[in-house]
mmJSON file of the N, C-alpha and C atoms, coordinates in Angstrom:
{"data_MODEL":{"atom_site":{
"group_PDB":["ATOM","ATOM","ATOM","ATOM","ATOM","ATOM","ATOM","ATOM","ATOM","ATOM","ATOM","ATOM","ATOM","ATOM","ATOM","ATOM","ATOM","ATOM","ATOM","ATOM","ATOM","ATOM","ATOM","ATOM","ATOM","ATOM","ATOM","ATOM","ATOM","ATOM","ATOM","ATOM","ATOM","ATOM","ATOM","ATOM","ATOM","ATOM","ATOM","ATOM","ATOM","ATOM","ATOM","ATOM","ATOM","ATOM","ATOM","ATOM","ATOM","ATOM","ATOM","ATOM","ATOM","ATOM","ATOM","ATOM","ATOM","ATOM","ATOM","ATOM","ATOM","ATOM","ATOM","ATOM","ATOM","ATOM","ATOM","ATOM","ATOM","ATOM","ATOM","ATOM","ATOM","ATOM","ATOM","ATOM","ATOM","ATOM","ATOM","ATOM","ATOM","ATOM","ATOM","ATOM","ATOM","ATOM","ATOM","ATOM","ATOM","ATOM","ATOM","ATOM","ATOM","ATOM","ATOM","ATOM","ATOM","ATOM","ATOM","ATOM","ATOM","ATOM","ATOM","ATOM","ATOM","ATOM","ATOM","ATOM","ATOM","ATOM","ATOM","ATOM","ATOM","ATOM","ATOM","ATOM","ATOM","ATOM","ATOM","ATOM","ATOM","ATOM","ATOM","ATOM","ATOM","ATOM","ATOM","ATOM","ATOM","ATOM","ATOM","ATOM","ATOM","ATOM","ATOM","ATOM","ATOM","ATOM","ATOM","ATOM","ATOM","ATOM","ATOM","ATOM","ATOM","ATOM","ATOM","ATOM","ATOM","ATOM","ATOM","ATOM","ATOM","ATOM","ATOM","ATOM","ATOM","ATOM","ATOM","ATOM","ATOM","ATOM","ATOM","ATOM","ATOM","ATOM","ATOM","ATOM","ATOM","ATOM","ATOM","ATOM","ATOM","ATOM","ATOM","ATOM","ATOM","ATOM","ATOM","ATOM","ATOM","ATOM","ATOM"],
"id":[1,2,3,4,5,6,7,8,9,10,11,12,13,14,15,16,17,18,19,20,21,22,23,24,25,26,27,28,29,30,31,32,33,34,35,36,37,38,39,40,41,42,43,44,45,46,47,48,49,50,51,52,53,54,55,56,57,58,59,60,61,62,63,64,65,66,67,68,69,70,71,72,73,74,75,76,77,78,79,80,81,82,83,84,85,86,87,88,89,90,91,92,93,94,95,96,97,98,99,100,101,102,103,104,105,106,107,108,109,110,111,112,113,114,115,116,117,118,119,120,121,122,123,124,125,126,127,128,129,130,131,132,133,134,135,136,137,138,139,140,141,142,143,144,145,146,147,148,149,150,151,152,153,154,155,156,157,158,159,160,161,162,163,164,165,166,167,168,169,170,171,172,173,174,175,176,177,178,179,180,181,182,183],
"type_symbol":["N","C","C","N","C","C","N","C","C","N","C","C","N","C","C","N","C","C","N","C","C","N","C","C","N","C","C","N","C","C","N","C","C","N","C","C","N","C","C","N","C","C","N","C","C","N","C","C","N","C","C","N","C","C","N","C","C","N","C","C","N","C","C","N","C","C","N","C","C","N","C","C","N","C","C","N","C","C","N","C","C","N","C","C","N","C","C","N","C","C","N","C","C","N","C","C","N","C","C","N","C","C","N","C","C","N","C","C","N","C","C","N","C","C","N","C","C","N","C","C","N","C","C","N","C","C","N","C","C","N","C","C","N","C","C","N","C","C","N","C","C","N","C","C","N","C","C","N","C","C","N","C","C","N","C","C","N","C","C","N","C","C","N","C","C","N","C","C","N","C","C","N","C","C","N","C","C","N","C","C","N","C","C"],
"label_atom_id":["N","CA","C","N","CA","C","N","CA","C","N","CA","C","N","CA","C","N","CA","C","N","CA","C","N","CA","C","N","CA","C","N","CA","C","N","CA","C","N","CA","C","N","CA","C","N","CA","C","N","CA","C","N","CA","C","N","CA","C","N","CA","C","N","CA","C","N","CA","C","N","CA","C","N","CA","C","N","CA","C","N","CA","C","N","CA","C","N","CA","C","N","CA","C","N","CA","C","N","CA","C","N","CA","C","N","CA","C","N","CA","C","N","CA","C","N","CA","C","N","CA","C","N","CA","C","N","CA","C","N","CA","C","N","CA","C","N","CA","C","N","CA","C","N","CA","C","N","CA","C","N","CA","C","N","CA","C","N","CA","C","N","CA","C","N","CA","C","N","CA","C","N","CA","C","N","CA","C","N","CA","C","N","CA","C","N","CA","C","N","CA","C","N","CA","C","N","CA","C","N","CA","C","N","CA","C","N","CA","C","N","CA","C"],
"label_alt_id":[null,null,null,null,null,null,null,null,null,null,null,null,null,null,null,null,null,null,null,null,null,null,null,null,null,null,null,null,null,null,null,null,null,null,null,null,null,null,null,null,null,null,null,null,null,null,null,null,null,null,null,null,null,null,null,null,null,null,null,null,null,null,null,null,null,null,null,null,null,null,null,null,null,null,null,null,null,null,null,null,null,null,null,null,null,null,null,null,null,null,null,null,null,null,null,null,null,null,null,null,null,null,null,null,null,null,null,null,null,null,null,null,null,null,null,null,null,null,null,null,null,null,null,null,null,null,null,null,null,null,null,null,null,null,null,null,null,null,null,null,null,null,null,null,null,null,null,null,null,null,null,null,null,null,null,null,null,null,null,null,null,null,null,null,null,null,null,null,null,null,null,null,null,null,null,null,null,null,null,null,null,null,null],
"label_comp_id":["UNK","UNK","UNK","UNK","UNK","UNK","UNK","UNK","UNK","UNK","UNK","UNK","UNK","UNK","UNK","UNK","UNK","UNK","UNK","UNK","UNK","UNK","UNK","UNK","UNK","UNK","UNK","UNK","UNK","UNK","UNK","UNK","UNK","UNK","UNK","UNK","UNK","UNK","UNK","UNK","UNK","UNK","UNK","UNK","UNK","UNK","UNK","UNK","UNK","UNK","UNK","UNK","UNK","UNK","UNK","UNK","UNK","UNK","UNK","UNK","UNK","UNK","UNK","UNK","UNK","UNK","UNK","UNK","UNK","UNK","UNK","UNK","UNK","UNK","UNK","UNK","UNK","UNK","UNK","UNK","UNK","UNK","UNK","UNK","UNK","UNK","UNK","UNK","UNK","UNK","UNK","UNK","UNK","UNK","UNK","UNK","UNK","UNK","UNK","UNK","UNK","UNK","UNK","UNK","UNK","UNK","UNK","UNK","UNK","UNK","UNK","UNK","UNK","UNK","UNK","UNK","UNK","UNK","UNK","UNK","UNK","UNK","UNK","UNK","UNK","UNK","UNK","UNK","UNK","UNK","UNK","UNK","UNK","UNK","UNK","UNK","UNK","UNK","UNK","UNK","UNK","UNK","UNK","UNK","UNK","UNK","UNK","UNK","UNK","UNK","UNK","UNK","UNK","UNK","UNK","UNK","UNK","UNK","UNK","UNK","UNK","UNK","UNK","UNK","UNK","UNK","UNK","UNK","UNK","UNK","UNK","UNK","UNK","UNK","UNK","UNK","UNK","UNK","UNK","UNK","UNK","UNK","UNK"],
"label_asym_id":["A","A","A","A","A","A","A","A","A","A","A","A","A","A","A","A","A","A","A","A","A","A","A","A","A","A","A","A","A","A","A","A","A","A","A","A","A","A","A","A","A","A","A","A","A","A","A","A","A","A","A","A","A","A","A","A","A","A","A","A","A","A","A","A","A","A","A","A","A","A","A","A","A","A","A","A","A","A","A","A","A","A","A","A","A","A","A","A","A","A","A","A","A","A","A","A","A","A","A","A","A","A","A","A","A","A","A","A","A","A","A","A","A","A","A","A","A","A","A","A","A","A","A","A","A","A","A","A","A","A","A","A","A","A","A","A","A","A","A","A","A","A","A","A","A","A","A","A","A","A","A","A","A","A","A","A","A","A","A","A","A","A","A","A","A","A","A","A","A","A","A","A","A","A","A","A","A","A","A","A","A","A","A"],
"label_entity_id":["1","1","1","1","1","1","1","1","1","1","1","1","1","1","1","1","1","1","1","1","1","1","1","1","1","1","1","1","1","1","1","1","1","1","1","1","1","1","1","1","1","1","1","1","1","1","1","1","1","1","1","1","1","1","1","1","1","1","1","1","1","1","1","1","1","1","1","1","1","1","1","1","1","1","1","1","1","1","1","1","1","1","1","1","1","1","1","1","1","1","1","1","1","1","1","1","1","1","1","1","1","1","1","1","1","1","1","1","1","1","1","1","1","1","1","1","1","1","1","1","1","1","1","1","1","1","1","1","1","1","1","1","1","1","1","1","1","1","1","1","1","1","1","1","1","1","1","1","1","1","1","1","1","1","1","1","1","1","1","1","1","1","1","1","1","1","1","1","1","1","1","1","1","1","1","1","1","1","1","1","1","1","1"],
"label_seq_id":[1,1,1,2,2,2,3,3,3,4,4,4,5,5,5,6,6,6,7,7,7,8,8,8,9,9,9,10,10,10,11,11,11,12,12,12,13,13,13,14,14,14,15,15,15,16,16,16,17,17,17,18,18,18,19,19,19,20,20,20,21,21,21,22,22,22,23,23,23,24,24,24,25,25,25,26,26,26,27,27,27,28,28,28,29,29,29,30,30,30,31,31,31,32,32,32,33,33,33,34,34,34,35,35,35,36,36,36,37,37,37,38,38,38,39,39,39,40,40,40,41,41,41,42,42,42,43,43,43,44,44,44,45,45,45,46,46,46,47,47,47,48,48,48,49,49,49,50,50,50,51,51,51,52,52,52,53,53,53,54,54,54,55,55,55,56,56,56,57,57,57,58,58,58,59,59,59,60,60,60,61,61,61],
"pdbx_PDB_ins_code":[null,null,null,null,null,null,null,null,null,null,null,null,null,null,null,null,null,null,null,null,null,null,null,null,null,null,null,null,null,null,null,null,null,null,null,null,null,null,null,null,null,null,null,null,null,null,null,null,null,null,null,null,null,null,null,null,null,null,null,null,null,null,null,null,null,null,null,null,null,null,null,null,null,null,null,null,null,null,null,null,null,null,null,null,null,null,null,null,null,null,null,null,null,null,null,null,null,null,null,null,null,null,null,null,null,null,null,null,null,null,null,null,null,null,null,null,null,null,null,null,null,null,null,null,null,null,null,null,null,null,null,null,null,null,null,null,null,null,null,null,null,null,null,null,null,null,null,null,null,null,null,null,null,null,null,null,null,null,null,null,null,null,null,null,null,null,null,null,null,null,null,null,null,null,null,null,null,null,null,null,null,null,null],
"Cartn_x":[-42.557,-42.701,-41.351,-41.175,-39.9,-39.806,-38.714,-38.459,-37.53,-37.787,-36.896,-35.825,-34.801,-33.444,-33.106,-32.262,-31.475,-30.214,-28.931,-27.508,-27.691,-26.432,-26.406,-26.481,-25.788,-25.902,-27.361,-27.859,-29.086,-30.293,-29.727,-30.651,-30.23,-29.028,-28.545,-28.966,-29.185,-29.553,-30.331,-31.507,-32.844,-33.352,-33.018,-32.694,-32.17,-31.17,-30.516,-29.715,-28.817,-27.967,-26.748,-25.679,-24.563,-24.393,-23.448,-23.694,-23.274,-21.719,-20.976,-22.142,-22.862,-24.277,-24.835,-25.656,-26.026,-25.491,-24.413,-23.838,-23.735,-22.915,-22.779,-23.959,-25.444,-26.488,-26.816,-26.483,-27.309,-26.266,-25.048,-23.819,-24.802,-24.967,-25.329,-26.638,-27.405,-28.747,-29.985,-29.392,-30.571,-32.041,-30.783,-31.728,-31.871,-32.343,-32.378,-31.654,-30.91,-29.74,-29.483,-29.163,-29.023,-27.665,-26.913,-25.77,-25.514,-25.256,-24.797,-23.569,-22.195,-21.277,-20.797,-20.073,-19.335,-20.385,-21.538,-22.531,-23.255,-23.96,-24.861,-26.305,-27.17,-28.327,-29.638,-30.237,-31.436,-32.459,-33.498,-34.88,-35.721,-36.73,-37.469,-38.107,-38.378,-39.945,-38.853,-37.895,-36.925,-37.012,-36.586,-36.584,-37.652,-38.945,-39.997,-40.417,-39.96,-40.027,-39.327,-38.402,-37.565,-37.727,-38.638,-38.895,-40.065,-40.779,-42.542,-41.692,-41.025,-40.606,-39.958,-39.343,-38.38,-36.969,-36.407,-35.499,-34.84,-36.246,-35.757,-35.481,-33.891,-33.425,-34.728,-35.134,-35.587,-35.009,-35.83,-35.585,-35.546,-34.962,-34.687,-36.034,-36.657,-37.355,-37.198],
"Cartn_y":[-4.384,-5.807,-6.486,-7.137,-8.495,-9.507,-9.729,-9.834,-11.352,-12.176,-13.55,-13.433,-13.829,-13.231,-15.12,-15.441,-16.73,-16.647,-17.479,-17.082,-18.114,-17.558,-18.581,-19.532,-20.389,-21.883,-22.331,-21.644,-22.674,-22.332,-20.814,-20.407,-21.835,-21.496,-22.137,-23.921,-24.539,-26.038,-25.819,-24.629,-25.399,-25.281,-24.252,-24.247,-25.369,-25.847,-26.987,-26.707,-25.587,-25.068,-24.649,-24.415,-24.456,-23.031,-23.113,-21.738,-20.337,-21.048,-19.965,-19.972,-20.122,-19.865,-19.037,-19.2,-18.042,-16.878,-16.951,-15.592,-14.915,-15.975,-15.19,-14.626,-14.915,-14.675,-13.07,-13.425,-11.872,-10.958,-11.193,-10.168,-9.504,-10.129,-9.482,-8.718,-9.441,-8.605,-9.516,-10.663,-11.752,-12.378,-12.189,-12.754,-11.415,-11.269,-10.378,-10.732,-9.798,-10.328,-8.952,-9.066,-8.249,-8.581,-7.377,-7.342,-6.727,-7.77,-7.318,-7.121,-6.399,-6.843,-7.851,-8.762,-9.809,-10.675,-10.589,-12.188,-11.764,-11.951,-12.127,-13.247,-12.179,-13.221,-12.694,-13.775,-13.944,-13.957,-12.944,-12.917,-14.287,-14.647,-16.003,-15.973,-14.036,-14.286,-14.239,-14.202,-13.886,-15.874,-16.7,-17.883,-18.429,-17.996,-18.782,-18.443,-16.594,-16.231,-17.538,-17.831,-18.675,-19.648,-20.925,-21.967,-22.081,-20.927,-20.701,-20.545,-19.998,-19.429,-20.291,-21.381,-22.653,-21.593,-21.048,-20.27,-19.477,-19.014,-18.25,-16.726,-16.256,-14.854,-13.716,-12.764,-11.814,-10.787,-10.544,-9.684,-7.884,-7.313,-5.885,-5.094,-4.24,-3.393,-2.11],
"Cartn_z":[-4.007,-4.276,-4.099,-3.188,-3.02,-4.405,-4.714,-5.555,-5.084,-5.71,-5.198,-6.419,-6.004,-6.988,-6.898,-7.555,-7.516,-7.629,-6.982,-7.926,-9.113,-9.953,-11.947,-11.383,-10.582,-10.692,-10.259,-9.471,-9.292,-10.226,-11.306,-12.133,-13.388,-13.487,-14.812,-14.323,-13.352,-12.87,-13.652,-13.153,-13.156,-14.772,-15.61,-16.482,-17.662,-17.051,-17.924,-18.656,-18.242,-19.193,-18.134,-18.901,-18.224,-17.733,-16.239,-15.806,-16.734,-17.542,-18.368,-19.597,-20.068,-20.946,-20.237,-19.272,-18.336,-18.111,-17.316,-17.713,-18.83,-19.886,-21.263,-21.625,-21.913,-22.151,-21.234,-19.622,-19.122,-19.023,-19.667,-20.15,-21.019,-22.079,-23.278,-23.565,-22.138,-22.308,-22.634,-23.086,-23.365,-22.163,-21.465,-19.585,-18.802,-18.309,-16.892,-15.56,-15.507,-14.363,-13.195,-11.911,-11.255,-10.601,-10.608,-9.833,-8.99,-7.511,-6.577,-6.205,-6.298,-5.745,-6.711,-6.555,-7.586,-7.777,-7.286,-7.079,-8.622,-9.383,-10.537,-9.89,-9.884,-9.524,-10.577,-10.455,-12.056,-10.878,-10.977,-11.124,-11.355,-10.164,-10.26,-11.65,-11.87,-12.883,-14.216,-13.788,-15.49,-16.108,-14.859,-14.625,-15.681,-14.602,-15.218,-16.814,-17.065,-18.708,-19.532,-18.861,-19.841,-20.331,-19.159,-18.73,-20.145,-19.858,-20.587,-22.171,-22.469,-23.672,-24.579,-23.384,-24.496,-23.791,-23.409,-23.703,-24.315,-25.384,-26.388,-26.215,-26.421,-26.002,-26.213,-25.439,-25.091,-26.426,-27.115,-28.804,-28.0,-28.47,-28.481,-29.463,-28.519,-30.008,-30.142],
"occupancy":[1.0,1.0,1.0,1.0,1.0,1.0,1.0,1.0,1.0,1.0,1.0,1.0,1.0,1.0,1.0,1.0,1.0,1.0,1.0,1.0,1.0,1.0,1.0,1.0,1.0,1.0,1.0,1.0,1.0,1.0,1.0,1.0,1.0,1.0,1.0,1.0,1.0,1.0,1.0,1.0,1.0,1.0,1.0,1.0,1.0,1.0,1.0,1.0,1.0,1.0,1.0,1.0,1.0,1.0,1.0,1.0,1.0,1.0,1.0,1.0,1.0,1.0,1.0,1.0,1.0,1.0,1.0,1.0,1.0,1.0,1.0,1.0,1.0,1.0,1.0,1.0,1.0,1.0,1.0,1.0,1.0,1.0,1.0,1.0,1.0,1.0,1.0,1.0,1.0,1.0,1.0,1.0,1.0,1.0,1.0,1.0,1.0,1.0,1.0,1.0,1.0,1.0,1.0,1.0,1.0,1.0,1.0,1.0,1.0,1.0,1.0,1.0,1.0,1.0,1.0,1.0,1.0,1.0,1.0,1.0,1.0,1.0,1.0,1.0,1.0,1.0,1.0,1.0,1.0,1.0,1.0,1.0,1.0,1.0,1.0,1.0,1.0,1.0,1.0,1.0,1.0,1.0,1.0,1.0,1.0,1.0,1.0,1.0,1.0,1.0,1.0,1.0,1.0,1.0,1.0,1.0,1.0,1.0,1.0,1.0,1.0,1.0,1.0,1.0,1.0,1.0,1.0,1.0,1.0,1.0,1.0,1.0,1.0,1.0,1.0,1.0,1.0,1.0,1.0,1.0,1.0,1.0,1.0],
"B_iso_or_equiv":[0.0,0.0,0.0,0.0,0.0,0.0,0.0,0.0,0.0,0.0,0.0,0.0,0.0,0.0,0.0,0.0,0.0,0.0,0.0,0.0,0.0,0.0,0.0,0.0,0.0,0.0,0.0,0.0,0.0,0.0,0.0,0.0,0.0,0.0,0.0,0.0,0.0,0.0,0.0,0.0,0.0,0.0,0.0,0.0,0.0,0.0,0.0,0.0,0.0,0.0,0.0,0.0,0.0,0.0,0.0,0.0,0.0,0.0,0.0,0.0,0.0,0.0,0.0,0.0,0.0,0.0,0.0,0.0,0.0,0.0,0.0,0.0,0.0,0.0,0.0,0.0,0.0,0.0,0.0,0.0,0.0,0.0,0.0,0.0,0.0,0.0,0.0,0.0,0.0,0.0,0.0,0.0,0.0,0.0,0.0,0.0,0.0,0.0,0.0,0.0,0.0,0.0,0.0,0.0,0.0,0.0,0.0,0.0,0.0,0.0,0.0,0.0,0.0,0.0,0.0,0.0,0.0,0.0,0.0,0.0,0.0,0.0,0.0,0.0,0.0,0.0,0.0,0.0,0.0,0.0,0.0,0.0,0.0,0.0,0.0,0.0,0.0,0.0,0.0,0.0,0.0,0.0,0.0,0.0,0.0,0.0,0.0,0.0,0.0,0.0,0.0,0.0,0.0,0.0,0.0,0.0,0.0,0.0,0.0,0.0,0.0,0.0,0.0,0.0,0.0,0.0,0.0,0.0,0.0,0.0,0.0,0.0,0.0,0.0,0.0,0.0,0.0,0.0,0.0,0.0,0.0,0.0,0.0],
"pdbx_formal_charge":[null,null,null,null,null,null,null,null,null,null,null,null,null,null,null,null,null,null,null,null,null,null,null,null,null,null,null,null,null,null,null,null,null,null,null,null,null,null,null,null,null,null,null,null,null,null,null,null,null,null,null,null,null,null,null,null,null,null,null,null,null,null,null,null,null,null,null,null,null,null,null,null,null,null,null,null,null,null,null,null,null,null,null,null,null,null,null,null,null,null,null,null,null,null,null,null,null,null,null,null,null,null,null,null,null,null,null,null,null,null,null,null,null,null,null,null,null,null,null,null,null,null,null,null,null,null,null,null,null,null,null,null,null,null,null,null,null,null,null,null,null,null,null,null,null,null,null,null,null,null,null,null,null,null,null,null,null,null,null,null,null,null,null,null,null,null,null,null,null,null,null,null,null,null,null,null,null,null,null,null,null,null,null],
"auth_seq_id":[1,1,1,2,2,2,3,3,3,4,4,4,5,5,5,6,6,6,7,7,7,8,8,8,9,9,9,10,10,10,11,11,11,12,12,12,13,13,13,14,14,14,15,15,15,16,16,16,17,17,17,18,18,18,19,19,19,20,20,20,21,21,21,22,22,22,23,23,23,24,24,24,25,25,25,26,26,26,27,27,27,28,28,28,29,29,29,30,30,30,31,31,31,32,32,32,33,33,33,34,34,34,35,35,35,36,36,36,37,37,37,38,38,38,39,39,39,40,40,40,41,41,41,42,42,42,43,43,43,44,44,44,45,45,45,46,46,46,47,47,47,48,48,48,49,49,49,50,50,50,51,51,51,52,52,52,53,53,53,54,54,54,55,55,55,56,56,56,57,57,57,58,58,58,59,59,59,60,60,60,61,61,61],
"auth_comp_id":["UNK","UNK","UNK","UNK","UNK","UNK","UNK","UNK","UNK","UNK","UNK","UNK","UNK","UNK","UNK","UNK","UNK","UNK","UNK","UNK","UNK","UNK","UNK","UNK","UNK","UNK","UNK","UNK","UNK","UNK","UNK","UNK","UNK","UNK","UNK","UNK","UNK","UNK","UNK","UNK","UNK","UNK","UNK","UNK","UNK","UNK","UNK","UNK","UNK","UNK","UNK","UNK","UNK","UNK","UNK","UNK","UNK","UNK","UNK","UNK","UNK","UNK","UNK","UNK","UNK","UNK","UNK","UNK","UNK","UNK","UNK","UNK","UNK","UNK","UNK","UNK","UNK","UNK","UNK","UNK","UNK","UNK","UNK","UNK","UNK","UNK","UNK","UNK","UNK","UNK","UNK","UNK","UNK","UNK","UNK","UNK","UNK","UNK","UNK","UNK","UNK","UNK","UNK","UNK","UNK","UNK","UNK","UNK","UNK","UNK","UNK","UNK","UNK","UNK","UNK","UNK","UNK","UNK","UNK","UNK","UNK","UNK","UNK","UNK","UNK","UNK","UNK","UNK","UNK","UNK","UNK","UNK","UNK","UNK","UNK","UNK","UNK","UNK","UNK","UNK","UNK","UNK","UNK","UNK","UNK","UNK","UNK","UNK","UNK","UNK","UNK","UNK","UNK","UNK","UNK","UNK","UNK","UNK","UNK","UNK","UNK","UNK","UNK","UNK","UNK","UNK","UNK","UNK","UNK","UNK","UNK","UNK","UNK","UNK","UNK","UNK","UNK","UNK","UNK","UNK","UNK","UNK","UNK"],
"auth_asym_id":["A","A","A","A","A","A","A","A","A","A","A","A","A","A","A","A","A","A","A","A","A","A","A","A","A","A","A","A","A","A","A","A","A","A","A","A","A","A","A","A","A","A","A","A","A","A","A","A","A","A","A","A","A","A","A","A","A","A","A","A","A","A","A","A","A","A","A","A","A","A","A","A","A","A","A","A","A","A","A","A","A","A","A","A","A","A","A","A","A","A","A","A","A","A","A","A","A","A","A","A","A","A","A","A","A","A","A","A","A","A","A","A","A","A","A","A","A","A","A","A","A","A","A","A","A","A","A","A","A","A","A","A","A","A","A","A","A","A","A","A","A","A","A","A","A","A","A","A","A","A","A","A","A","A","A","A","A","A","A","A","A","A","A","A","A","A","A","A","A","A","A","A","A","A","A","A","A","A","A","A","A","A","A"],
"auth_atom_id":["N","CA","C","N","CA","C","N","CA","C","N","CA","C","N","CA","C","N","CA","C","N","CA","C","N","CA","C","N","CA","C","N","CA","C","N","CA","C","N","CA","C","N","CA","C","N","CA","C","N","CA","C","N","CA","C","N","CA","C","N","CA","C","N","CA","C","N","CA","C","N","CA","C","N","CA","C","N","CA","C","N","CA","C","N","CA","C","N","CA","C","N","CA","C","N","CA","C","N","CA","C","N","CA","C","N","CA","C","N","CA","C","N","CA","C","N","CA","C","N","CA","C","N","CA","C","N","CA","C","N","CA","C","N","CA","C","N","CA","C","N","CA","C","N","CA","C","N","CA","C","N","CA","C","N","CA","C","N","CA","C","N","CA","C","N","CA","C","N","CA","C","N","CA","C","N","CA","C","N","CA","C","N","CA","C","N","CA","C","N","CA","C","N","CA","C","N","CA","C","N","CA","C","N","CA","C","N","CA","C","N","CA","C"],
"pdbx_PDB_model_num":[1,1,1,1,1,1,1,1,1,1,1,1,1,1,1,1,1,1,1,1,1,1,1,1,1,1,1,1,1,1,1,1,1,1,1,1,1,1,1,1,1,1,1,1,1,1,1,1,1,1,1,1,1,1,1,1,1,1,1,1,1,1,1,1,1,1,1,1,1,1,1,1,1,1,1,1,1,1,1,1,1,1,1,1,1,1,1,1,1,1,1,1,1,1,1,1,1,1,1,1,1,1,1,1,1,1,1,1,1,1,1,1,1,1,1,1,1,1,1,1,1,1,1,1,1,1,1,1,1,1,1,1,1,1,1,1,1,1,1,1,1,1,1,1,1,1,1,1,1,1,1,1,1,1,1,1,1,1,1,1,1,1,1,1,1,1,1,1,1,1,1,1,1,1,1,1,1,1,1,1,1,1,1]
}}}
């Protein structure tokens, strides 16, 4: 399955949140983030989890 990836800024636009939030967040594990190389890119469906959720961090169980 292809997977549409985004880089932070156009994750963190669409979002509404600032890019250094973004990052800080899929540092820590909150977002789903993939790293290529120096680039950091977010998952469409991580996107839309977020969008649906309010943005509320992804809980550990």
């Amino acid at each position: 399955m292809n997977q549409i990836l985004h880089p932070v800024k156009d994750a963190a636009s669409r979002l509404g949140i600032s890019v250094w939030t973004l990052r800080r967040k899929a540092y820590q594990g909150d977002i789903d983030s993939i790293k290529i190389g120096v680039k950091l890119l977010i998952p469409e469906d991580e996107i839309e989890r977020l969008i649906r959720e309010g943005m509320r961090p992804r809980r550990s169980t």
